[in-house]
N, C-alpha and C positions, 0 to 999 in steps of 0.2 A: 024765947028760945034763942040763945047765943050761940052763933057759930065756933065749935073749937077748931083752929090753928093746929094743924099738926105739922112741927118743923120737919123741915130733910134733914137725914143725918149730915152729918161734913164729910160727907164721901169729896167733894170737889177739891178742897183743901189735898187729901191723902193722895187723891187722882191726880191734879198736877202734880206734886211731890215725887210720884211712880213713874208720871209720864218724865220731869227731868232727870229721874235717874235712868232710866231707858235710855233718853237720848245722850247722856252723858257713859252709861257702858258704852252705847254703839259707837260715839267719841273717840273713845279710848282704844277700843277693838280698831277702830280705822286708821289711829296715830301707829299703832303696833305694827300694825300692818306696812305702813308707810316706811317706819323705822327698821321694818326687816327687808324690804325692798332697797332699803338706800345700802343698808349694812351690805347686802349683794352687790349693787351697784359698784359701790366701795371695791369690792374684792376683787371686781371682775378690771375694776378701770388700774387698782394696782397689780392684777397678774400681765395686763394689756403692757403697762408703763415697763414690767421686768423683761415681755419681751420684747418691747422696743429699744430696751437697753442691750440686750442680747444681739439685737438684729443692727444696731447701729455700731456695736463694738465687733461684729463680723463683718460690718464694710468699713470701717475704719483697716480692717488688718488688709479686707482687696485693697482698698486703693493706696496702702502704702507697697502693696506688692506691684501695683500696677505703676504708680512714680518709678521705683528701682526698673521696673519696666523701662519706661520712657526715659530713663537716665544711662542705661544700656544703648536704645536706639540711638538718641543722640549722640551718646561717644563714637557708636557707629559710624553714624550719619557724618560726623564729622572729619573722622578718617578719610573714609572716603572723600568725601569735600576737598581735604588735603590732597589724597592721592589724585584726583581729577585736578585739581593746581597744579599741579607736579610735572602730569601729561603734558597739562594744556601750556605750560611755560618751555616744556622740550619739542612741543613742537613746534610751539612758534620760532624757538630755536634753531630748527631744523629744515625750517619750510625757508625759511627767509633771506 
């Protein structure tokens, strides 16, 4: 009496084969994912950059208003300066 051999089917073959495409949907779903993340990222770091464009073309306009500013005081400042010369030579003038 001979033992019969009853082979497995090749389910192992078809099993890994399901198992790589599993892990390679899963792959795919995680790239997708990554890729719509960045696409955001993207969008958020150029709406960020238009308003730093905004916000540095609004102090560019202060500090040319604030120069015209300080270009003002000194013509001021300067006046004066003169006019306190002016005193200070008529009294030495005067005193002396």
């Amino acid at each position: 009496m001979a033992a019969t051999i009853i082979p497995f089917p090749p389910l192992a073959a078809d099993l890994a084969a399901d198992l790589a495409r599993q892990r390679l949907a899963r792959a795919l779903a995680l790239l997708n994912e990554a890729l719509a993340a960045q696409r955001e990222a993207i969008g958020a770091w150029r709406q960020s950059l238009g308003e730093f464009r905004a916000v540095t073309g609004e102090l560019g306009q202060s500090l040319g208003a604030y120069q015209t500013t300080l270009g003002d005081v000194a013509g001021k400042v300067s006046a004066l300066n003169q006019q306190a010369r002016t005193l200070e030579q008529w009294a030495s003038q005067h005193t002396a």
